[in-house]
Backbone as a chain_set.jsonl record, in Angstrom:
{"seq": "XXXXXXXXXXXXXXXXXXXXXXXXXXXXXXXXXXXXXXXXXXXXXXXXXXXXXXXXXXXXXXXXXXXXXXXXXXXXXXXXXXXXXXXXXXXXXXXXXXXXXXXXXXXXXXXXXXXXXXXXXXXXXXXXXXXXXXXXXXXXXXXXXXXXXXX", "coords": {"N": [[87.98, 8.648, -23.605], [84.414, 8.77, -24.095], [82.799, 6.273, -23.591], [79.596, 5.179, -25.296], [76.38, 3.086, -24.24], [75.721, 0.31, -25.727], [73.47, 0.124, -28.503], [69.755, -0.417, -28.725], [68.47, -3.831, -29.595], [66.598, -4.164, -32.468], [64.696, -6.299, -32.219], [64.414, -5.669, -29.523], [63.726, -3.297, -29.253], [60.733, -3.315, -30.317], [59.613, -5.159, -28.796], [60.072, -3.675, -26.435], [58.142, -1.921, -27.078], [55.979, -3.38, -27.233], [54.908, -4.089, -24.767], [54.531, -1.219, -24.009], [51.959, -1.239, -24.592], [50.558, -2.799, -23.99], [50.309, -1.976, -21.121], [49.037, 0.145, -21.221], [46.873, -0.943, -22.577], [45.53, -2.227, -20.504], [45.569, -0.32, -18.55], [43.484, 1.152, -19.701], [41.085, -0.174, -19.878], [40.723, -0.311, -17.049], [40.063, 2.337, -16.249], [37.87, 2.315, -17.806], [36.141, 0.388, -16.411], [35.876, 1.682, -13.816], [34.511, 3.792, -14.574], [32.466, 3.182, -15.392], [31.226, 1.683, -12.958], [30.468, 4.008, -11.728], [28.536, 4.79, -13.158], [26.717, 3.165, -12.91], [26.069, 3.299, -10.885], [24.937, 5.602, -10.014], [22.927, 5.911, -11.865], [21.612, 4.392, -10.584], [20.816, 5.316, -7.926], [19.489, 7.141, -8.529], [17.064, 9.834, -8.842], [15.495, 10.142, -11.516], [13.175, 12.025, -12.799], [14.107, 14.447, -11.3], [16.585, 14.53, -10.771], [18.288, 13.899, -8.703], [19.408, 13.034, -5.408], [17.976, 10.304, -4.234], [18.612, 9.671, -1.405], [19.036, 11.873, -0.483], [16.949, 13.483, 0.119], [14.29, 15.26, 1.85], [11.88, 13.253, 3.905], [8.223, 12.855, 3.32], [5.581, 13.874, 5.247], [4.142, 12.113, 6.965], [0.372, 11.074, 5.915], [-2.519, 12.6, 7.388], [-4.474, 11.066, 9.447], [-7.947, 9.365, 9.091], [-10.773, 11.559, 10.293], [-12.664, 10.631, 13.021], [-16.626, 9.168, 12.993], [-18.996, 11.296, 13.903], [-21.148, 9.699, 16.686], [-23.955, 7.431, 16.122], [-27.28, 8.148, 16.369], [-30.703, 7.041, 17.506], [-32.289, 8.236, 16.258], [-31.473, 9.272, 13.732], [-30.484, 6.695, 12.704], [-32.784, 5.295, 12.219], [-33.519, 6.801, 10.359], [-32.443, 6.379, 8.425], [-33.195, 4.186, 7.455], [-34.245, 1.815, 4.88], [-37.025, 0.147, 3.012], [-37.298, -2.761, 1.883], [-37.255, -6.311, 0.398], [-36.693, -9.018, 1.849], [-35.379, -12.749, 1.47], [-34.852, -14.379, 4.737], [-33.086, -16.236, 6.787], [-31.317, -17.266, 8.674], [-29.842, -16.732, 11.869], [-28.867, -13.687, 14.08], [-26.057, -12.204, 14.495], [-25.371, -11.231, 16.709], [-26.801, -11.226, 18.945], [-27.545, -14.022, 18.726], [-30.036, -15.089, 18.165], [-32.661, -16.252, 16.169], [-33.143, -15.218, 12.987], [-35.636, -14.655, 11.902], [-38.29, -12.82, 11.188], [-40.849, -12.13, 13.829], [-44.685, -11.652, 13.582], [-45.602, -8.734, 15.087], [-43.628, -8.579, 16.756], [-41.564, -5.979, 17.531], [-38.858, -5.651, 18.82], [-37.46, -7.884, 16.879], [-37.497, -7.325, 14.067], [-35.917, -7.181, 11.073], [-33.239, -5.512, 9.942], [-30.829, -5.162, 7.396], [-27.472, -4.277, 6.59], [-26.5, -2.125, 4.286], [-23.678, -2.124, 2.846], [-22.468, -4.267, 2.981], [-24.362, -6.728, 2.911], [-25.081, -8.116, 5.469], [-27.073, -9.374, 8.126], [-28.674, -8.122, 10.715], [-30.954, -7.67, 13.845], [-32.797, -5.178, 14.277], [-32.743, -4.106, 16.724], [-30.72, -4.552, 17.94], [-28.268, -4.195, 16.368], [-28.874, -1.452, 16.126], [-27.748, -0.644, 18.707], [-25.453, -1.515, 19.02], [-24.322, 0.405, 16.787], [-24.327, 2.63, 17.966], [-22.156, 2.425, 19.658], [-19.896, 1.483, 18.01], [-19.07, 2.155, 14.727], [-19.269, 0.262, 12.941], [-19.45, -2.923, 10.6], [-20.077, -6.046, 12.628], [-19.673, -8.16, 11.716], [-17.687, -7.992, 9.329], [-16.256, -5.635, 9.772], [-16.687, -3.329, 8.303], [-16.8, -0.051, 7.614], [-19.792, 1.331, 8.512], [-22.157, 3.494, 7.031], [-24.143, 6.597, 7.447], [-27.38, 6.194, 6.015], [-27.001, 3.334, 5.533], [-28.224, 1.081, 6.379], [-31.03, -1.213, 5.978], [-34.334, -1.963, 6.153], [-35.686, -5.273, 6.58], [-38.614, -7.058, 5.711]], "CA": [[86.796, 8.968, -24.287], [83.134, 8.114, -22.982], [81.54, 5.595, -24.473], [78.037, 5.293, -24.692], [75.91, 2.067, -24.22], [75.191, -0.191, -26.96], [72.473, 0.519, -29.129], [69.467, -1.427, -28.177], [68.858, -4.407, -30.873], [65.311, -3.817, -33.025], [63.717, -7.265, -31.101], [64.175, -5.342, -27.92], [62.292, -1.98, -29.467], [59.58, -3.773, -30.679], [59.157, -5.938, -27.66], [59.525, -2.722, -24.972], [56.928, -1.024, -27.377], [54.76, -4.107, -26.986], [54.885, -3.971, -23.321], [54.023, -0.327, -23.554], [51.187, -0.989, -25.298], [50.219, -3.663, -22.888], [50.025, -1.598, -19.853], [48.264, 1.392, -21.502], [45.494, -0.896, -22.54], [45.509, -2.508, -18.912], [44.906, 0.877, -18.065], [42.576, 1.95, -20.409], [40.106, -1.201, -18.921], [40.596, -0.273, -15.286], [39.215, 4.029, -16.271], [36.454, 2.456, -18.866], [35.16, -0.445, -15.784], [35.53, 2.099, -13.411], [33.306, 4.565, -15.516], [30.934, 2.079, -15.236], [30.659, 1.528, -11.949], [30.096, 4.914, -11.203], [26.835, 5.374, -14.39], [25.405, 2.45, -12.615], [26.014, 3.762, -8.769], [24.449, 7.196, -10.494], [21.375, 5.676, -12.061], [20.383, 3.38, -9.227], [20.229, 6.092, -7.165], [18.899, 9.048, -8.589], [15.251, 9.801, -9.314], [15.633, 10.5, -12.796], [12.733, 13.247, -12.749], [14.268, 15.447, -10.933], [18.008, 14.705, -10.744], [18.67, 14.3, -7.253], [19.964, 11.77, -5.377], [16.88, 10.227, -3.395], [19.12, 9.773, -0.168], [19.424, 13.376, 0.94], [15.569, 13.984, 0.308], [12.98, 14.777, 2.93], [11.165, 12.689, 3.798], [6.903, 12.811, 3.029], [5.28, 13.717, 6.173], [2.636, 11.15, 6.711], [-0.998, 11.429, 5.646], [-3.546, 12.625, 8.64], [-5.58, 10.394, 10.144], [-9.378, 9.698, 8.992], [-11.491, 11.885, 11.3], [-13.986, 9.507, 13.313], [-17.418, 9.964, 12.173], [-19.571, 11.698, 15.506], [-21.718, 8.424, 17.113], [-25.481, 7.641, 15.678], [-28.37, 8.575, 17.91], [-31.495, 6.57, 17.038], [-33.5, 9.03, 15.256], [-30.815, 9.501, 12.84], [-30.777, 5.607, 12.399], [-34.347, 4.908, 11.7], [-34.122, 7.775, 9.416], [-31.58, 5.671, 6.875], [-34.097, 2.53, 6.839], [-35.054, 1.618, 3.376], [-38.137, -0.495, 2.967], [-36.609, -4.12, 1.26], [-37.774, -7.933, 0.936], [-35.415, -10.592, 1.596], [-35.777, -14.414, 2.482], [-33.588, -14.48, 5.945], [-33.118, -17.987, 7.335], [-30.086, -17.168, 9.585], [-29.359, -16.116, 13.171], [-28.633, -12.467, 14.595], [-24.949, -12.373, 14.989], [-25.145, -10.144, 18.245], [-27.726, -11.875, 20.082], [-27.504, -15.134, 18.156], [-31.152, -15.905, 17.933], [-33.238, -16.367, 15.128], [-33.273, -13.47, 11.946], [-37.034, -14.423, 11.355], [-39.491, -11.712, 11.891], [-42.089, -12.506, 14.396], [-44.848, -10.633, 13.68], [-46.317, -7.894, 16.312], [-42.176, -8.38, 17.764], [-40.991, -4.74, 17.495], [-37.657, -6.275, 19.255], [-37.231, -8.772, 16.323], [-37.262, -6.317, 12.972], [-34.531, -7.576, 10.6], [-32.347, -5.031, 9.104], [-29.316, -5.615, 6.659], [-26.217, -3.287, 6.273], [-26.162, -2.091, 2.774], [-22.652, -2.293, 1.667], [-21.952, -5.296, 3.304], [-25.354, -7.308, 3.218], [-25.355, -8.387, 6.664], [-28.478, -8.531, 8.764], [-28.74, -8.366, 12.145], [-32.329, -7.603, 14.41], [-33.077, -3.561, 14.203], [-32.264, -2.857, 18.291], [-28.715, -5.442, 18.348], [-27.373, -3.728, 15.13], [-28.598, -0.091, 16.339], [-26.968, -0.556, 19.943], [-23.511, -1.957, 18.249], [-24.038, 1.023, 16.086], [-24.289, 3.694, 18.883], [-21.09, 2.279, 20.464], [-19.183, 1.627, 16.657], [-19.549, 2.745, 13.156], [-18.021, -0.57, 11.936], [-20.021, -3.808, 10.753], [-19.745, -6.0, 13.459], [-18.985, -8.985, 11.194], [-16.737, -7.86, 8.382], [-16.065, -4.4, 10.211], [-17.091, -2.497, 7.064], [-17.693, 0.952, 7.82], [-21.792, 1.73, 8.005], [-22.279, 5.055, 6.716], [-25.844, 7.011, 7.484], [-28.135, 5.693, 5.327], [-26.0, 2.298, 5.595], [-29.381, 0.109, 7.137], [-32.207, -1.278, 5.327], [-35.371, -2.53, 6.764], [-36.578, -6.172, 5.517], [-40.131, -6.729, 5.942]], "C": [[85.588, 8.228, -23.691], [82.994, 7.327, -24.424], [80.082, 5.212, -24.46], [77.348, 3.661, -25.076], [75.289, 1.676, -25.889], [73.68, 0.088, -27.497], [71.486, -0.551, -28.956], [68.729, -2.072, -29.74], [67.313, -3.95, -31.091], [64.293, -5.108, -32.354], [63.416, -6.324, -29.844], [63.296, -4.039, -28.247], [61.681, -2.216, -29.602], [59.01, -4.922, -29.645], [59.036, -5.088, -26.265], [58.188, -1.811, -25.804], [55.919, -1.976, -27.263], [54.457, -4.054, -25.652], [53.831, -2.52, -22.927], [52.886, -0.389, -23.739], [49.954, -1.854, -24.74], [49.396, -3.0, -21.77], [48.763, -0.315, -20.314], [46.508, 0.772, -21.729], [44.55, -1.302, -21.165], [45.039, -0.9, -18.427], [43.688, 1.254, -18.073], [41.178, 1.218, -19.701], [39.624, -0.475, -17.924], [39.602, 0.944, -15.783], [37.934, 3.087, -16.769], [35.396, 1.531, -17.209], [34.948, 0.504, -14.23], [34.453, 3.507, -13.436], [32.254, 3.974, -15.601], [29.735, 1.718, -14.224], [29.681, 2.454, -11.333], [28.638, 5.004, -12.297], [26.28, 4.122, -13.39], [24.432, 2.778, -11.306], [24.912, 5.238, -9.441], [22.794, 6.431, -11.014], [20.757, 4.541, -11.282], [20.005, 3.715, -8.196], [19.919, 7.135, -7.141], [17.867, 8.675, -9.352], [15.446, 10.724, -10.472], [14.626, 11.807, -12.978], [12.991, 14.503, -12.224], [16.036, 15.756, -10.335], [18.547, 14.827, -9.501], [19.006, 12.981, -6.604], [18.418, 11.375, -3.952], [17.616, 9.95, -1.972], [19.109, 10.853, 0.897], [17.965, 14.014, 0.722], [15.2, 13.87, 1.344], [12.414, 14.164, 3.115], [9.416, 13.3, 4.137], [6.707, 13.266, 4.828], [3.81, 12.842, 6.113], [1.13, 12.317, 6.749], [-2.059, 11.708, 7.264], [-4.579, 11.46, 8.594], [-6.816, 10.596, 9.625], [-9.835, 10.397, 10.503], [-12.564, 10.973, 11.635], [-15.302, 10.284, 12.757], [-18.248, 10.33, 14.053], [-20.92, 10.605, 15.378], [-23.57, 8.832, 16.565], [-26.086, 7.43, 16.152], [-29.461, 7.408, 17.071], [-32.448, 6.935, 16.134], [-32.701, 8.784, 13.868], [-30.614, 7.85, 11.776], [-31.667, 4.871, 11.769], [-34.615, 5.732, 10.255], [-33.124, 7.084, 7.861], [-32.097, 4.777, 6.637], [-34.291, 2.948, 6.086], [-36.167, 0.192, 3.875], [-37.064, -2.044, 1.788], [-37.404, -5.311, 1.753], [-36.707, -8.709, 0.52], [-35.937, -11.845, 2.526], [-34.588, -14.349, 3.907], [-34.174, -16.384, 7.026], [-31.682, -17.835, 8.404], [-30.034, -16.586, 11.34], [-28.759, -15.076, 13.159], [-27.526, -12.577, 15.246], [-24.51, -11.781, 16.117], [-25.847, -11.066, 18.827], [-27.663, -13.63, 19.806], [-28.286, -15.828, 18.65], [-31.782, -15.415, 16.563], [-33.462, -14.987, 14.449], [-34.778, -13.812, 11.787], [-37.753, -13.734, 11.906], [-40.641, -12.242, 12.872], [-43.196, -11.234, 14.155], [-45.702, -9.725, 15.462], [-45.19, -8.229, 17.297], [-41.161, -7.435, 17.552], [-39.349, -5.342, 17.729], [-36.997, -7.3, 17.988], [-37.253, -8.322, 14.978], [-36.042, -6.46, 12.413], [-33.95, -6.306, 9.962], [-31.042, -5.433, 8.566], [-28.96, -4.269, 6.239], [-26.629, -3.23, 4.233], [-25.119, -2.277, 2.082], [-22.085, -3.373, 1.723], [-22.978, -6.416, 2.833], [-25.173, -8.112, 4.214], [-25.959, -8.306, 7.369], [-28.234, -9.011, 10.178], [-30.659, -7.411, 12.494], [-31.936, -5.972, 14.634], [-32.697, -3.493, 16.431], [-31.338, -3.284, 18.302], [-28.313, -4.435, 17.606], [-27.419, -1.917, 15.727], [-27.746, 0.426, 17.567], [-25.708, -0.816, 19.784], [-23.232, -0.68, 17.796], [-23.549, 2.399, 16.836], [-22.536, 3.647, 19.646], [-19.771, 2.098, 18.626], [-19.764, 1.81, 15.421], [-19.177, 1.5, 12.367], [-19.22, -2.135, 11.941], [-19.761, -4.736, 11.528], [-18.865, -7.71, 13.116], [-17.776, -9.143, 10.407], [-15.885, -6.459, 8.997], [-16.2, -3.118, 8.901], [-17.159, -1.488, 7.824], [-18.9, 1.272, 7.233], [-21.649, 3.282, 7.806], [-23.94, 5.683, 6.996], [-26.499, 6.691, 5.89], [-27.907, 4.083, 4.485], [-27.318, 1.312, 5.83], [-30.306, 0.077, 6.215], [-32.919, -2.399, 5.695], [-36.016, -3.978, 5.907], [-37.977, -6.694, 6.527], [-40.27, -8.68, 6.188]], "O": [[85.699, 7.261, -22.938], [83.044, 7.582, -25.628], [79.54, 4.949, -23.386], [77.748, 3.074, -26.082], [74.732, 2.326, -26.773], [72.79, 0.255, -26.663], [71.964, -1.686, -28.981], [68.464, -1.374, -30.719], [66.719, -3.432, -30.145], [63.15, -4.805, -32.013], [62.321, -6.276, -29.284], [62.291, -3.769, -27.589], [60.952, -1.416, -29.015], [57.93, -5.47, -29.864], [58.345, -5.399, -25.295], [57.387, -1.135, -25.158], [54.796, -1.478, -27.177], [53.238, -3.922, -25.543], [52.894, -2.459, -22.13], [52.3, 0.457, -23.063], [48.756, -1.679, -24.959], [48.229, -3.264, -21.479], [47.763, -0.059, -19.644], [45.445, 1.311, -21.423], [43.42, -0.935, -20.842], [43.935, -0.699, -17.922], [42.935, 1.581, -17.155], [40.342, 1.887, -19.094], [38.475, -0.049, -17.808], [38.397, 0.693, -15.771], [36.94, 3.152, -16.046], [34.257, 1.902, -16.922], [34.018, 0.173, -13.494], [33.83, 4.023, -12.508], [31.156, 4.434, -15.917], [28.516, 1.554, -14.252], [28.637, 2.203, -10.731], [27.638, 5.436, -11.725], [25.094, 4.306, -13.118], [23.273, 2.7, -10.897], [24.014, 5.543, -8.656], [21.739, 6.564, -10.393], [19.667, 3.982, -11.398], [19.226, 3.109, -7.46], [19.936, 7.984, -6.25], [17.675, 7.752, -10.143], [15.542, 11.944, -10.342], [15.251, 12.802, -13.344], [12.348, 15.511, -12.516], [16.528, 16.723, -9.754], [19.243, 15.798, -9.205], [18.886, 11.926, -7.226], [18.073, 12.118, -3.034], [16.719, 10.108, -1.143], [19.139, 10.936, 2.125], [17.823, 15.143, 1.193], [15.42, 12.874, 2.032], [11.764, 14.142, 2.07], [9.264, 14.094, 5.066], [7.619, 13.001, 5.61], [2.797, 12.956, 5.423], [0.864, 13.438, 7.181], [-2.15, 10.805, 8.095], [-5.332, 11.15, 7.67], [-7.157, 11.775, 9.528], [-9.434, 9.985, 11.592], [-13.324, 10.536, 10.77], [-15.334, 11.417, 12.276], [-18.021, 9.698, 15.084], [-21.621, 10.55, 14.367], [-24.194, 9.893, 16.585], [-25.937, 6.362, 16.746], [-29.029, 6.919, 16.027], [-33.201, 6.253, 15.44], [-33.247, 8.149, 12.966], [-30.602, 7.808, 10.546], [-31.45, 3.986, 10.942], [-35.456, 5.519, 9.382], [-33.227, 7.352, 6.664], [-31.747, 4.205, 5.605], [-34.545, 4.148, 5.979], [-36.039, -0.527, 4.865], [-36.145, -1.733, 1.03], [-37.98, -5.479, 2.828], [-36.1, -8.972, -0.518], [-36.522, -11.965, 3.603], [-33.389, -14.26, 3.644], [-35.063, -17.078, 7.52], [-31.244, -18.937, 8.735], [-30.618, -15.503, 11.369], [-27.896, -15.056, 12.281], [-27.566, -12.956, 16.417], [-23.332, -11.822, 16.471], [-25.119, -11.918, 19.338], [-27.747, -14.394, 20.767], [-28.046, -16.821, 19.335], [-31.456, -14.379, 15.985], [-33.822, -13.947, 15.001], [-35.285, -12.772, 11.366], [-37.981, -13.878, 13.107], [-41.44, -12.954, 12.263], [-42.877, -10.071, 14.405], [-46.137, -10.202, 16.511], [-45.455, -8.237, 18.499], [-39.997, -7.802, 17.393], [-38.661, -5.452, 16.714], [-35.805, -7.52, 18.201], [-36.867, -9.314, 14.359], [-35.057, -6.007, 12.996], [-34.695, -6.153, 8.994], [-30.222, -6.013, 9.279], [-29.67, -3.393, 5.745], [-26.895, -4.063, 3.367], [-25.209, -2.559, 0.887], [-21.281, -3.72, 0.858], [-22.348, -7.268, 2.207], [-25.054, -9.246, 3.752], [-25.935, -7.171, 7.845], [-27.715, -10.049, 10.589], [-31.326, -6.783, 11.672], [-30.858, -5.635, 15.123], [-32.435, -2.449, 17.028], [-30.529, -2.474, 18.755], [-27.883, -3.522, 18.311], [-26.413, -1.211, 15.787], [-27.173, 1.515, 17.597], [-24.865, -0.269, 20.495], [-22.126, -0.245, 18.116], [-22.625, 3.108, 16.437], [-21.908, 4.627, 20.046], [-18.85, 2.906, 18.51], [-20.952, 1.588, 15.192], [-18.792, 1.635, 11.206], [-19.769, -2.469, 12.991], [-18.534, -4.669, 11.459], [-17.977, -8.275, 13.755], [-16.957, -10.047, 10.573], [-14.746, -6.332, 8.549], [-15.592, -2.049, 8.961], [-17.607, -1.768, 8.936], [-19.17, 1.454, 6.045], [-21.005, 4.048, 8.522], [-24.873, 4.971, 6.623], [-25.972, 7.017, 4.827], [-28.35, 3.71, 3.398], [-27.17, 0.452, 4.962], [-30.557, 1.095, 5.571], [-32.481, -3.549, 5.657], [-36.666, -3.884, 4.865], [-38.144, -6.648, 7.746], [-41.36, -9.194, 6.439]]}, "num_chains": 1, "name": "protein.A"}
C-alpha cells in the first residue's frame, strides 16, 4: 500500500504562509519603487504643455542677425543736432584735447551723444561716426538724431 507523507504540523503552515507573505510584499516594494522611478524619469523630462518628451524636439532655429544700420554722411549728422547747455570741463576722448569751446573754433564745437551722455568735439565724434554707429566709449549704439550740440 502507498503511503503518503506526513501531514505537515500547523507551526510549519503558518510559518510557510508567513514566508509567503514575506516575499509578496518584497515584491510588492520592488513594482511600487520601480513605478516611481519611472513618474519621476517621465516628469523630468517632458514639457508638460505639450506632452512630449523635449529630447526628440527640433531644435529653434536661431534668431537673424540685427541688420547694420547704412553709414552717416554729414548732412544727415548735423541734421540730428539739438541746441543744449552744459558745463564741460573734460577732454575729447578721440583727440584727447580739451572739451571747452573756443570761440570762433568751428573745429572745437562740443557735442554729447544723447543716450549715453558722452561728449566728444563735433568733427572727432562725426568722423568715428562715419566709420561706426557705436559710442566710442561705452559702444552704445548712436541712432540719427543721437547728437546734441552744447553751446
Amino acid at each position: 500500500m502507498r503511503s503518503f507523507p506526513p501531514s505537515p504540523s500547523p507551526a510549519s503552515i503558518e510559518n510557510n504562509t508567513h514566508h509567503h507573505l514575506h516575499e509578496d510584499f518584497t515584491l510588492m516594494v520592488i513594482v511600487f519603487v520601480l513605478y516611481g522611478i519611472v513618474a519621476i524619469r517621465y516628469a523630468t523630462f517632458n514639457d508638460g504643455s505639450r506632452g512630449t518628451n523635449l529630447r526628440f524636439q527640433r531644435p529653434q532655429p536661431p534668431l537673424p542677425l540685427p541688420q547694420p544700420q547704412p553709414p552717416m554722411y554729414p548732412r544727415e549728422i548735423a541734421a540730428m543736432i539739438k541746441d543744449i547747455v552744459v558745463d564741460v570741463e573734460l577732454c575729447c576722448p578721440i583727440c584727447l584735447e580739451d572739451l571747452k569751446k573756443v570761440d570762433n573754433d568751428d573745429d572745437k564745437v562740443v557735442v554729447c551723444l544723447s543716450k549715453c551722455n558722452h561728449s566728444f568735439h563735433m568733427n572727432c565724434i562725426f568722423s568715428w561716426l562715419r566709420e561706426s554707429q557705436d559710442c566710442p566709449i561705452c559702444r552704445s549704439t548712436v541712432y540719427r538724431g543721437g547728437v546734441t550740440l552744447i553751446k
